[in-house]
C-alpha positions as semicolon CSV with decimal commas, in nm:
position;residue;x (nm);y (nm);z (nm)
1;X;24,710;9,868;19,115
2;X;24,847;9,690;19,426
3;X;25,248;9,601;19,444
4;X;25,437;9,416;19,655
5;X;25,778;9,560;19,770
6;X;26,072;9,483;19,977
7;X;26,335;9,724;20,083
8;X;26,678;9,669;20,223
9;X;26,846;9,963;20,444
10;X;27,154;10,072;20,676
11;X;27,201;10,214;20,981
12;X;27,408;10,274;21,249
13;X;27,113;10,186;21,456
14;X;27,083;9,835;21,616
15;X;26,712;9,745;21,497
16;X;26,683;9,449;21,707
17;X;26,749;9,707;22,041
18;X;26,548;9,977;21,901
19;X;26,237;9,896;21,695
20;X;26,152;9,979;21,346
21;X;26,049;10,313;21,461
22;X;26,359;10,461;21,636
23;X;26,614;10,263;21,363
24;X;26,387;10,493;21,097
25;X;26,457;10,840;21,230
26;X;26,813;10,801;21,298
27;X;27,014;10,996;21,099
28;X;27,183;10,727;20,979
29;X;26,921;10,543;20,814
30;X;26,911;10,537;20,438
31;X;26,706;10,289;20,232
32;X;26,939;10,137;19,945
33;X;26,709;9,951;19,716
34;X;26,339;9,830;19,705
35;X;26,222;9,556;19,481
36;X;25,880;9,589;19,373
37;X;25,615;9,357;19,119
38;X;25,271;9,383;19,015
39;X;25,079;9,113;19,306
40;X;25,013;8,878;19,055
41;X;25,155;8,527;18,990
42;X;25,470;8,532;18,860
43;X;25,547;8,909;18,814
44;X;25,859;9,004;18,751
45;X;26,061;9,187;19,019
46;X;26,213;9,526;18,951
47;X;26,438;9,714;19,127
48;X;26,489;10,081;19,266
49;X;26,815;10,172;19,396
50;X;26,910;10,452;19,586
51;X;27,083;10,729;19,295
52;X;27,382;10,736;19,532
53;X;27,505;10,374;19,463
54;X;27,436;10,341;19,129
55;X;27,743;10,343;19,067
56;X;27,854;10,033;19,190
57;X;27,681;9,864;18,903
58;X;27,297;9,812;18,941
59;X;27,085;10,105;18,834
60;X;26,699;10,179;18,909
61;X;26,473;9,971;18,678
62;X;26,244;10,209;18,450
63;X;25,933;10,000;18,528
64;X;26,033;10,022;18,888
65;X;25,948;10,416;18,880
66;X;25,649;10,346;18,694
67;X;25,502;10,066;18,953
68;X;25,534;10,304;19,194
69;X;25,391;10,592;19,057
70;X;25,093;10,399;18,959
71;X;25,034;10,220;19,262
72;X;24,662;10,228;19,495
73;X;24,781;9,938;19,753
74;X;25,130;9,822;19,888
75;X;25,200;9,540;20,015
76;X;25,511;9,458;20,229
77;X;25,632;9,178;20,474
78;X;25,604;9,313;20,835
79;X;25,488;9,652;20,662
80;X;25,530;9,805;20,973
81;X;25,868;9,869;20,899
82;X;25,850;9,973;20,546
83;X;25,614;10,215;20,645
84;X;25,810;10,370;20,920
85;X;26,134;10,400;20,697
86;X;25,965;10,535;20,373
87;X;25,801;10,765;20,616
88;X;26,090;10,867;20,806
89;X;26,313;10,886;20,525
90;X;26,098;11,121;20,289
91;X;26,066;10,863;20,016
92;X;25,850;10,937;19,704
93;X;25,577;10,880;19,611
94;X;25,427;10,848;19,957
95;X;25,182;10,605;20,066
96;X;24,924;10,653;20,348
97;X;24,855;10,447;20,667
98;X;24,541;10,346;20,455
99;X;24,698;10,200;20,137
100;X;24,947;9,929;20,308
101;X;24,850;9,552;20,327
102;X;25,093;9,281;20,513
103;X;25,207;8,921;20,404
104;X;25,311;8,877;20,770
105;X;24,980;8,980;20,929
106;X;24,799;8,751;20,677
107;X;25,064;8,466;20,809
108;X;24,894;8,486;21,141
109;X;24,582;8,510;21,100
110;X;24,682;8,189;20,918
111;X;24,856;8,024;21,176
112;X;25,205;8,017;21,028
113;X;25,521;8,132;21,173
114;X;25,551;8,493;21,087
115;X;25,935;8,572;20,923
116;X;25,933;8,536;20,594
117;X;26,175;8,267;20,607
118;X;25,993;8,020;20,829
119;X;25,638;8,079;20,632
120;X;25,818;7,992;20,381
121;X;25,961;7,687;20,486
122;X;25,630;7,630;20,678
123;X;25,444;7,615;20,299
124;X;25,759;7,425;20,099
125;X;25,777;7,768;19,910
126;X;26,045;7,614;19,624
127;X;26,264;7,953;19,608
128;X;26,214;8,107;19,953
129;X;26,416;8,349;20,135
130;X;26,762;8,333;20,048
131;X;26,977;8,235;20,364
132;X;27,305;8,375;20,228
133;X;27,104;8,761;20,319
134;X;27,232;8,764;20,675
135;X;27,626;8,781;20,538
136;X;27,487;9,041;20,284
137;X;27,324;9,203;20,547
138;X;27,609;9,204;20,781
139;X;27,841;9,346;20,491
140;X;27,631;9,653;20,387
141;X;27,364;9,760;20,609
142;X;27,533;9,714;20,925
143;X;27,888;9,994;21,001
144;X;28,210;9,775;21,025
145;X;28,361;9,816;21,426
146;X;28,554;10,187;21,334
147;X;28,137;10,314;21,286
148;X;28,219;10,367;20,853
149;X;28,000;10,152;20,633
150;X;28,136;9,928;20,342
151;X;28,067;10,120;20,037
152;X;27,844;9,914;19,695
153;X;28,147;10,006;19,449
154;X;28,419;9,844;19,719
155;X;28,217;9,517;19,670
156;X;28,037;9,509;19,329
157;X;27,948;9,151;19,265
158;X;27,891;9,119;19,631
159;X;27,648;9,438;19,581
160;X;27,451;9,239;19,265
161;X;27,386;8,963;19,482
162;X;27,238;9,178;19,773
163;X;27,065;9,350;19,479
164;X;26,944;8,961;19,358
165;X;26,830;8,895;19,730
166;X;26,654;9,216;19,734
167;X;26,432;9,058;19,461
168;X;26,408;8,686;19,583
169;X;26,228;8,823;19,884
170;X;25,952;9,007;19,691
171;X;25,932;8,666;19,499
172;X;25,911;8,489;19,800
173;X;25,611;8,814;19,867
174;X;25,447;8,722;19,576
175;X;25,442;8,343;19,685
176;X;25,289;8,368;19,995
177;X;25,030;8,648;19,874
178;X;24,872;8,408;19,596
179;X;24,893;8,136;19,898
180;X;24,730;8,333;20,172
181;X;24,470;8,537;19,984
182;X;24,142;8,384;20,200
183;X;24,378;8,543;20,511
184;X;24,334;8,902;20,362
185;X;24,285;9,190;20,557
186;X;23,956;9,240;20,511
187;X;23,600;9,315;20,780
188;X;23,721;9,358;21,092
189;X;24,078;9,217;21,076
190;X;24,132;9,525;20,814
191;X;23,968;9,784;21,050
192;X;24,188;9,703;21,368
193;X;24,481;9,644;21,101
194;X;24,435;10,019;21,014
195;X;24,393;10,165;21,350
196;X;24,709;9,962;21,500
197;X;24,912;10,159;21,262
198;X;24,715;10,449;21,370
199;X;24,741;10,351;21,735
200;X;25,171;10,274;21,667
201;X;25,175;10,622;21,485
202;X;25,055;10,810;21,761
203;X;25,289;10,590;22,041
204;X;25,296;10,579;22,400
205;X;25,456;10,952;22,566
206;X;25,740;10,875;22,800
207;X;25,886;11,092;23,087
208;X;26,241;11,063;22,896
209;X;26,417;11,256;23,193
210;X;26,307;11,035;23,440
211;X;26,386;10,761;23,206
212;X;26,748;10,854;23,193
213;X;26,778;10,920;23,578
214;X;26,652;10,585;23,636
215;X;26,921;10,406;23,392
216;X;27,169;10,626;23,590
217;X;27,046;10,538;23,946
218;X;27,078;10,190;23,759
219;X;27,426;10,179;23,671
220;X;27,528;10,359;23,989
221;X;27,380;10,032;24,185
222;X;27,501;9,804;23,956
223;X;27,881;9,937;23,970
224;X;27,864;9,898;24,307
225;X;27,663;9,590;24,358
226;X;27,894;9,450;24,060
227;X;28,244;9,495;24,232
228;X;28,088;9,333;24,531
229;X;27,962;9,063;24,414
230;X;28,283;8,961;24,207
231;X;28,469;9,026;24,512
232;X;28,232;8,779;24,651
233;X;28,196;8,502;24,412
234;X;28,478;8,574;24,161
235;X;28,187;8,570;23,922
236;X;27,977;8,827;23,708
237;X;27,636;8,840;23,724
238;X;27,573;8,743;23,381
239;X;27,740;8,421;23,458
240;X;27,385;8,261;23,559
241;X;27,448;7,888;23,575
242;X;27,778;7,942;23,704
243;X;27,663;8,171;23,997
244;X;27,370;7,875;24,069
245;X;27,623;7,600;24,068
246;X;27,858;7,855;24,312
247;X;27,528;7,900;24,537
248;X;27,506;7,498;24,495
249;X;27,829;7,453;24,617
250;X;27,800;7,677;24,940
251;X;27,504;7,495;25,086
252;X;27,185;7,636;24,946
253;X;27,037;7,379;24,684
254;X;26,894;7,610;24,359
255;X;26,709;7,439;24,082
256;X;26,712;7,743;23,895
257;X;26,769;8,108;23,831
258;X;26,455;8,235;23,826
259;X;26,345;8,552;24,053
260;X;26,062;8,319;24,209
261;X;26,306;8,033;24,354
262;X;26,572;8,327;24,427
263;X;26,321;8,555;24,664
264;X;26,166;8,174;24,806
265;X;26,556;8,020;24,930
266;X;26,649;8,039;25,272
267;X;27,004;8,218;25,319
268;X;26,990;8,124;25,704
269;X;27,093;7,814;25,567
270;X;27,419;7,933;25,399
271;X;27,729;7,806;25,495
272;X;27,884;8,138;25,528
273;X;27,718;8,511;25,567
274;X;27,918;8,573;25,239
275;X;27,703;8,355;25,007
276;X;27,335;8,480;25,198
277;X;27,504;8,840;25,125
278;X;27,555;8,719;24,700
279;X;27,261;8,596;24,678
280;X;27,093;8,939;24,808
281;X;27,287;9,136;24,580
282;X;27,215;8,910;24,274
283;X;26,829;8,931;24,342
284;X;26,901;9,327;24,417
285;X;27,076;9,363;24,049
286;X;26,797;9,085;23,906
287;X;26,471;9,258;23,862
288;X;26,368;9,198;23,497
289;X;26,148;9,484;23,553
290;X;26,491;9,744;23,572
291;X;26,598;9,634;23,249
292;X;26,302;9,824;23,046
293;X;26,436;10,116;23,154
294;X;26,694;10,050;22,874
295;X;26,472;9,946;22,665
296;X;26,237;10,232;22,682
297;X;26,533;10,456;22,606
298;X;26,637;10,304;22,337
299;X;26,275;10,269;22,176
300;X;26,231;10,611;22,248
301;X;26,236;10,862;21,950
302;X;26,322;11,264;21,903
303;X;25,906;11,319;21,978
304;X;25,953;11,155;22,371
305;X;25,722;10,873;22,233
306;X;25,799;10,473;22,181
307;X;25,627;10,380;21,842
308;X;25,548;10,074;21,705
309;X;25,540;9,857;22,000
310;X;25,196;9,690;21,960
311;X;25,138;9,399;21,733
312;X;24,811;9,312;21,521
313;X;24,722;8,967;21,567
314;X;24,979;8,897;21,805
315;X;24,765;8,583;21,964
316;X;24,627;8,327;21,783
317;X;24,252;8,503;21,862
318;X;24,381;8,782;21,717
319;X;24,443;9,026;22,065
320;X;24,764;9,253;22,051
321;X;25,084;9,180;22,164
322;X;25,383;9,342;22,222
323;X;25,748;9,390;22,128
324;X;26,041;9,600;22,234
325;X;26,011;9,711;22,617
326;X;25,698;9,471;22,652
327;X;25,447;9,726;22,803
328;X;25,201;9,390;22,818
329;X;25,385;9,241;23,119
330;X;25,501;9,565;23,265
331;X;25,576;9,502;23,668
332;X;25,340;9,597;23,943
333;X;25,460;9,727;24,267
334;X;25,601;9,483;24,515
335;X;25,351;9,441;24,835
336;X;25,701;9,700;24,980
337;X;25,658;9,975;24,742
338;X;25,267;10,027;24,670
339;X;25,181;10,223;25,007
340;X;25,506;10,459;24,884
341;X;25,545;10,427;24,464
342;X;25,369;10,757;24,431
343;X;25,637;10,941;24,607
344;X;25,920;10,694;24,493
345;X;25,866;10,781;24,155
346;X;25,830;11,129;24,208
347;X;26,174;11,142;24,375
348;X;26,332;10,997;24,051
349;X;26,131;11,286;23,823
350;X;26,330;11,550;24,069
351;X;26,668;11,381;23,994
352;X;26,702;11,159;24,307
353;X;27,046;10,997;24,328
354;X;27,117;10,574;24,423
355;X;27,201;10,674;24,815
356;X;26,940;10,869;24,852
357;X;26,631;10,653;24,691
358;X;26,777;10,335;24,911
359;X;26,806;10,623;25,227
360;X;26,468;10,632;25,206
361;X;26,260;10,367;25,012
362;X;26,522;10,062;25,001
363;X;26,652;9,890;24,724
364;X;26,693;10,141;24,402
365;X;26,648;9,858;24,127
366;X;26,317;9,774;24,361
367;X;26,228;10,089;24,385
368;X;26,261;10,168;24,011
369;X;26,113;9,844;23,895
370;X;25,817;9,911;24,093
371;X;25,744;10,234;23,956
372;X;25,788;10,126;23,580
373;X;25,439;10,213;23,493
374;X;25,482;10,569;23,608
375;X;25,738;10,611;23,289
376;X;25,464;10,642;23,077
377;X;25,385;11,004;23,176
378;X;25,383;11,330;23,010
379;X;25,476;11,560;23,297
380;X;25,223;11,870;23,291
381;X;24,948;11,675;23,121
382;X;24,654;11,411;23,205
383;X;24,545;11,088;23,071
384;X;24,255;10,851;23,034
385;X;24,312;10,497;23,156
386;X;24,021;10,279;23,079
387;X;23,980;9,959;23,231
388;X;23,714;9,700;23,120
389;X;23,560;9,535;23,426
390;X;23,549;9,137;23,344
391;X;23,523;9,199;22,990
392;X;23,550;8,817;22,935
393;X;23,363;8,658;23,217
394;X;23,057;8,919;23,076
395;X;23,138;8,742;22,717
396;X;23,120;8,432;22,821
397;X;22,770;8,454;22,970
398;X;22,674;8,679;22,737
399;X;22,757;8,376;22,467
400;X;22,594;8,155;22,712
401;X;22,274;8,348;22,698
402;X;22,216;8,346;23,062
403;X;21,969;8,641;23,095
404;X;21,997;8,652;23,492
405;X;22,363;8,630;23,464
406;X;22,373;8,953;23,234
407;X;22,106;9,129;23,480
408;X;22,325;9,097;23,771
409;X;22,591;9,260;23,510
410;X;22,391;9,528;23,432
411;X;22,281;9,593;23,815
412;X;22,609;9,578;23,948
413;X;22,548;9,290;24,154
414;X;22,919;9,187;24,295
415;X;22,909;8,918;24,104
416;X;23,296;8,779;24,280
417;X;23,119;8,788;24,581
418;X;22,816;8,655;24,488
419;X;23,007;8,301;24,356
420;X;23,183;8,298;24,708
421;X;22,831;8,226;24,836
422;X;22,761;7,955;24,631
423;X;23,089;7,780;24,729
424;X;23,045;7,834;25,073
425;X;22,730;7,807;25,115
426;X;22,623;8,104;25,335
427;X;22,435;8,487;25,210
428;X;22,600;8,706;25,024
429;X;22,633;8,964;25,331
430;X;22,859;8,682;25,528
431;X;23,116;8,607;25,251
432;X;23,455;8,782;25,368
433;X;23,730;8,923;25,193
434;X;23,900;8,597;25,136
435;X;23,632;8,406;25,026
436;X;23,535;8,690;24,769
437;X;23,905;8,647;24,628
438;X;23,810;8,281;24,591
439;X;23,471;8,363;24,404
440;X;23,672;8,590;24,181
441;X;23,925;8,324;24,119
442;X;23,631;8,080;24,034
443;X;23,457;8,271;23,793
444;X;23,784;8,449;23,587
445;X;23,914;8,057;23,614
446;X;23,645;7,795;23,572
447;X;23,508;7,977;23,250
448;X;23,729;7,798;23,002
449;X;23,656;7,413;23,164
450;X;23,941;7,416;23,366
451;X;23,967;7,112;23,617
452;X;23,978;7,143;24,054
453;X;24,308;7,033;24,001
454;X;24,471;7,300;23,794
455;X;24,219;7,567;23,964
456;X;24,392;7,505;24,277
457;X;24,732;7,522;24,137
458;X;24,615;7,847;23,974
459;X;24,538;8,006;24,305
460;X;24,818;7,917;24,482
461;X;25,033;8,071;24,232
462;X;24,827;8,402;24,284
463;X;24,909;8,338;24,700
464;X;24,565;8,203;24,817
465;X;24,573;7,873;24,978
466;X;24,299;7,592;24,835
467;X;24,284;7,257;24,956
468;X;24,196;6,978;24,692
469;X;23,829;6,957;24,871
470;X;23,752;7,342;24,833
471;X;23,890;7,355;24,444
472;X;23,633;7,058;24,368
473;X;23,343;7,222;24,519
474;X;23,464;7,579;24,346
475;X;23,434;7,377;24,049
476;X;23,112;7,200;24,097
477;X;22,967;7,542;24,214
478;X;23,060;7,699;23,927
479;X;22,915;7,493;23,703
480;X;22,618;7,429;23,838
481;X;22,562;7,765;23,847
482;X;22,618;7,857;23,488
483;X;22,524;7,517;23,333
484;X;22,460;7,702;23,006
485;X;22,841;7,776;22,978
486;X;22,920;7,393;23,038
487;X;22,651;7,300;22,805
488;X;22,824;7,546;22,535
489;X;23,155;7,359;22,591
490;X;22,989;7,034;22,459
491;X;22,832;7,171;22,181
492;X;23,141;7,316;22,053
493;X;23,318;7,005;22,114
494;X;23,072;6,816;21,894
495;X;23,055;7,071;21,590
496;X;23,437;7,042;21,554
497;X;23,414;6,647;21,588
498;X;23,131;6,655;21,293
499;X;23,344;6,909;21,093
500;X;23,601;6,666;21,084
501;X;23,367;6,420;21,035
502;X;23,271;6,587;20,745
503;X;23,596;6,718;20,629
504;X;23,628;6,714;20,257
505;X;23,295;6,600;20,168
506;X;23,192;6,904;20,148
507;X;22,923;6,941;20,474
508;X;22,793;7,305;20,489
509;X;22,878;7,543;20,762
510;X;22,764;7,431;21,082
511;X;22,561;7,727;21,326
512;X;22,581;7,665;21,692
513;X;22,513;7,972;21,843
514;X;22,505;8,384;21,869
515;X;22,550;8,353;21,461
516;X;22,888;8,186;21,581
517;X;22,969;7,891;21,300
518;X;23,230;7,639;21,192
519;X;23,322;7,458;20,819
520;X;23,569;7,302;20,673
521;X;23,815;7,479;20,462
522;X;24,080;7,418;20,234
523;X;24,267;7,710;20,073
524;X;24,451;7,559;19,762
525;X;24,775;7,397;19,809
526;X;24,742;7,451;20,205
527;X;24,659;7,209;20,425
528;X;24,274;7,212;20,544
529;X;24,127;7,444;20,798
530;X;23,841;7,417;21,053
531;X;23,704;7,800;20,976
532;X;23,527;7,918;21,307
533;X;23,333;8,227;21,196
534;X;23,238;8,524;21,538
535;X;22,985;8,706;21,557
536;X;23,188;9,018;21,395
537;X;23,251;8,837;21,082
538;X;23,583;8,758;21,120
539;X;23,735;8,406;21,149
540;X;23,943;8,208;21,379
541;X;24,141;7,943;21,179
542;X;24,291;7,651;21,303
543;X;24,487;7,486;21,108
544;X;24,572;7,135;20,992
545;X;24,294;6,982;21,251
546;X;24,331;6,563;21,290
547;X;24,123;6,345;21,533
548;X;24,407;6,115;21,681
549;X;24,443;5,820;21,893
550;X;24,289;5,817;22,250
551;X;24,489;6,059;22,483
552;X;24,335;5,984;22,772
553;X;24,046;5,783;22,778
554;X;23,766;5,666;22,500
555;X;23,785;6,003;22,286
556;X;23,961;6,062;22,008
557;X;24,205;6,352;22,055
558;X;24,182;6,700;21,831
559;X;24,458;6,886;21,751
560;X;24,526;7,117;21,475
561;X;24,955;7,275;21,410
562;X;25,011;7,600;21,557
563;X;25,265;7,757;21,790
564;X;25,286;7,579;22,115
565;X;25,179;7,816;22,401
566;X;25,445;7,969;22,643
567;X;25,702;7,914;22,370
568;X;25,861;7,970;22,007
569;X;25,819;7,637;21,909
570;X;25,525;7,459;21,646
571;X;25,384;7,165;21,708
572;X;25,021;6,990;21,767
573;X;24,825;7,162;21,971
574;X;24,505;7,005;22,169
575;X;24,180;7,130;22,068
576;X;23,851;7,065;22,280
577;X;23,535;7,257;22,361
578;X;23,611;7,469;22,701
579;X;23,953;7,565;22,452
580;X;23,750;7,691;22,157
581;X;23,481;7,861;22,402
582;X;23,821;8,086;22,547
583;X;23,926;8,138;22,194
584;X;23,555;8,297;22,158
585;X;23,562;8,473;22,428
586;X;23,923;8,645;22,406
587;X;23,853;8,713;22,001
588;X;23,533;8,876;22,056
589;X;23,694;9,079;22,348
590;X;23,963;9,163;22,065
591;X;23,687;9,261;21,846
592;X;23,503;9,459;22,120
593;X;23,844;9,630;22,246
594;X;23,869;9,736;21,854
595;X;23,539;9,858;21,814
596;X;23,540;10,101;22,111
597;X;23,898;10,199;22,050
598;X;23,791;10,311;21,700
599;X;23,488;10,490;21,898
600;X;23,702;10,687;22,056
601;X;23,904;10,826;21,782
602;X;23,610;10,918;21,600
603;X;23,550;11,181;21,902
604;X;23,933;11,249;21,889
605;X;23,995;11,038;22,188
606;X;24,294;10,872;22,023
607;X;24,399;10,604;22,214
608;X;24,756;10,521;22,225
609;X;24,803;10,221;22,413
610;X;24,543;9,885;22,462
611;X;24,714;9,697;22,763
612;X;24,544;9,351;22,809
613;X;24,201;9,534;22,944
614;X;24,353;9,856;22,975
615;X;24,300;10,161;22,711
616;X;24,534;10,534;22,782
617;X;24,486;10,819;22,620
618;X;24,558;11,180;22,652
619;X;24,298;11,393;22,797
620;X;24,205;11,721;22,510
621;X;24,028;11,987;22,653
622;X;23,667;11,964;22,737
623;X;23,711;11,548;22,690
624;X;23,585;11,376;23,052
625;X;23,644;11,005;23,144
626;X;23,292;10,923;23,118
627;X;23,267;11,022;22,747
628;X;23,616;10,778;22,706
629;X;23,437;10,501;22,885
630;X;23,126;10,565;22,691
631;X;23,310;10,573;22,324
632;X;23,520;10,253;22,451
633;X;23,184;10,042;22,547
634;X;22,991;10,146;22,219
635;X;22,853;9,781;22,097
636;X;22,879;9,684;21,719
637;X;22,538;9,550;21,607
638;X;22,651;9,202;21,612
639;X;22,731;9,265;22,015
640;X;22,399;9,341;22,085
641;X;22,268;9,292;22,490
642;X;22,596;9,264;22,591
643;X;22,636;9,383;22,926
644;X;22,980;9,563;22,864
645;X;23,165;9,814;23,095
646;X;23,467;10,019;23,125
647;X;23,549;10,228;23,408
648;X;23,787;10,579;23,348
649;X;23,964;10,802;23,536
650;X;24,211;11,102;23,466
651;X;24,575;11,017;23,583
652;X;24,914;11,168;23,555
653;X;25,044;10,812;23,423
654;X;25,013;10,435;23,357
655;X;24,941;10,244;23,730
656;X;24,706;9,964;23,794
């Protein structure tokens, strides 16, 4: 039997600051009620509730007990959470890793906002998610300023309607279960489903010492740094616009706050040494990078491990993301620190105070941001980090079917430097270290259709200098060269064109290439999908697709609704064929990164972390980096010819 449930809790822990993980085992945390129905159409909901507050007036539902007891699969919104909590808390009967399903991973694969609420809203779900929850939330489950909690019998009727909202979630559950069923977790969305939760069980190890003497060297700096700067500016740091307009107002124009146009202004220019002297100390207390140390702590549980950070499907192609301290866009070293992060970091392990690390290596919140990485580290012990050499520039010609292309892979023909050639013009042997930075640039860049235009743009923000001439022969060298790719780009552009074409009437699938296919789809009461099926089975769905007016020239525009990138908002989104080819190429790299991740736990390599290309895992006895690599770079059938590689090594912790 499968169920759906919903649980409400309390802690004293903050669960935005900590993650479902950490808010679990606190002491603290008790789980008041759960609904729970049958996942069928209009179950009813039942409720459990906790024996201690029964009596405030709602008592645990018979059938409740016996939905439970009977149950094979669970399903939750965000399960993640339920999981950790029922698991934490020693609730009975106990379900495994294996038997939970999630309304909120089907919601993305979808293409629909993820809470609860705005899926709801998102499918005009009649009887959604109650909004009057948050001042139910805020009156039980979260301690009142003196630490106490407001006890059920205090506020009875108050406690029936949390009890009532408890249900008209799993209804809302139910809803978007019968809605979303082609989204299931099923193929290969179910397998990297299950080992996420696998891969969030395990969680990354942290050096929780060094951790703490970080946050300390931190606050030391930022005590100091803080008085001076108020003594300064008459301003707190946290005052952003107001210490921009100040900056304004002393002679140095700032169109922003942002680290980039802070490091890039010109104190010389100040009227006074006092504002050049602010504007140091605000970029010394600024790094972004300093403030995970907080957030590591507080993610941090009793076993020195964050859990739950990564998120299935947390792109659109279905690639992880992450939450909490955001390991994905962890800092590297400034140019400063790499020749001396090694012994930096070290220095902090051994209990290094402020004075001393900015005696030696500068500025502390520098220094500490730089070595961020080195966090993740179990001190005593050795890990794997995997990295997969151009795992989607081999994809793409792998797609493209370019036989020489994939030789040169396989041969370990620079391939970076072999591009430079073709731009320049001149053998392989001539091409110098700048010009191999360009080739690179040109073939991780012009895969995905971009224009000379943007490609220049994109290499000046990675510090190399292009002039509008070199960017359009990049281009044209680059395609020219893999003229298969470009072809590919068309051909995708005019399946989805016919698709829509088709639409409704009912044209079959339509195969393009590598057993890669696209149809139209429309799931019930949803709006229509174009359904673009990968080689691994699984589908990329984008939703709502329209042709439009003329954007910029004779073409009809495609879009399709989805979450605009670089931000939280949903709108129309512009589909074409170089866009769909980097879908491809990221999913399948998703799909490969899966496959080789599951590898390795079946020869109890168990990977705790994938980091954009980047696998860790600790090293067991008698395990070497080439048998990591090897298990990591296994090829599903479907993957056949592809010319993959990763590359291992042992290391005390996370760098790149």
């Amino acid at each position: 039997m499968t169920i759906l449930v919903d649980i409400e809790t309390r802690s004293r822990a903050d669960l935005p600051e900590v993650g479902a993980y950490r808010y679990a085992c606190d002491p603290s945390t008790e789980v008041l009620m759960m609904g729970v129905a049958e996942a069928k159409p209009n179950a009813p909901v039942y409720l459990w509730v906790n024996p201690k507050y029964e009596d405030a007036g709602v008592k645990t539902d018979p059938e409740a007990l016996r939905l439970l007891t009977l149950a094979t699969k669970v399903v939750a919104h965000n399960a993640p959470f339920e999981i950790a909590v029922l698991h934490e808390t020693g609730f009975q009967p106990y379900f495994g890793l294996d038997q939970w399903e999630c309304t909120m991973a089907m919601a993305r694969i979808a293409g629909l906002p993820e809470s609860l609420e705005k899926c709801c809203d998102a499918l005009g779900v009649p009887m959604g998610k109650d909004p009057k929850g948050k001042a139910l939330i805020r009156l039980f489950s979260i301690p009142r300023d003196d630490g106490d909690f407001n006890a059920p019998t205090d506020y009875p009727d108050k406690w029936k309607e949390f009890c009532e909202y408890c249900r008209q979630d799993v209804r809302a559950e139910l809803f978007l279960w019968s809605a979303l069923q082609d989204f299931r977790l099923k193929g290969v969305n179910a397998d990297t489903w299950q080992f996420t939760l696998r891969m969030n069980d395990v969680g990354i190890p942290v050096n929780v010492p060094a951790l703490r003497n970080a946050q300390r060297i931190l606050d030391e700096v930022n005590q100091s740094a803080g008085e001076e700067f108020r003594r300064l500016t008459g301003l707190n740091i946290t005052q952003r616009e107001a210490v921009r307009k100040w900056i304004n107002d002393h002679g140095l124009p700032l169109a922003d706050m942002q680290a980039e146009t802070l490091l890039a202004l010109d104190t010389s220019k100040a009227f006074h040494p006092d504002v050049a002297r602010a504007v140091e100390l605000y970029r010394q207390m600024s790094f972004a990078a300093a403030k995970k140390v907080q957030a590591m702590l507080n993610w941090v549980c009793p076993n020195g491990r964050m859990h739950g950070v990564f998120k299935f499907y947390g792109t659109g192609t279905g690639r992880w993301s992450a939450g909490g301290p955001q390991m994905q866009n962890a800092k590297k070293p400034t140019p400063a620190m790499r020749p001396v992060v090694k012994e930096a970091y070290k220095a902090i392990c051994d209990g290094a105070s402020a004075s001393e690390i900015d005696a030696i290596y500068g500025n502390p919140v520098e220094v500490i941001s730089s070595c961020i990485r080195q966090f993740v580290h179990v001190p005593g012990e050795q890990m794997f980090d995997a990295d997969y050499n151009a795992i989607e520039a081999r994809i793409a010609v792998w797609l493209s079917g370019d036989d020489e292309l994939m030789d040169e892979y396989r041969k370990g023909v620079d391939r970076y430097r072999a591009m430079a050639a073709l731009i320049f013009n001149k053998p392989t042997a001539s091409v110098t270290s700048d010009e191999r930075d360009l080739g690179k640039q040109a073939i991780l860049g012009l895969s995905y259709g971009m224009g000379a235009d943007k490609f220049r743009t994109s290499c000046e923000a990675k510090g190399m200098k292009v002039s509008g001439e070199l960017a359009e022969r990049a281009k044209d060298a680059f395609r020219r060269r893999h003229y298969r790719m470009v072809g590919i780009w068309s051909e995708l552009d005019r399946a989805v064109r016919r698709c829509l074409a088709g639409g409704a009437s009912g044209v079959g699938p339509t195969v393009i290439f590598k057993g890669i296919s696209m149809r139209w789809h429309h799931p019930g009461d949803l709006p229509p999908y174009i359904a673009l099926r990968l080689p691994s089975g699984r589908d990329l769905w984008y939703r709502d697709p329209r042709l439009g007016t003329p954007f910029n020239g004779p073409r009809t525009e495609i879009t399709y609704e989805g979450q605009l990138p670089m931000s939280t908002q949903w709108g129309r989104i512009k589909l074409y064929g170089a866009k769909m080819f980097e879908n491809i190429c990221q999913a399948i790299a998703a799909d490969l990164m899966s496959h080789g991740a599951r590898e390795a736990e079946s020869k109890w390599m168990v990977p705790f972390a994938l980091i954009h290309d980047q696998a860790l895992a600790m090293q067991m006895p008698g395990q070497t980096p080439d048998q990591f690599a090897s298990a990591l770079t296994q090829l599903p059938p479907w993957a056949d010819g592809l010319p993959l590689k990763a590359e291992a090594k042992l290391v005390q912790y996370y760098s790149k």
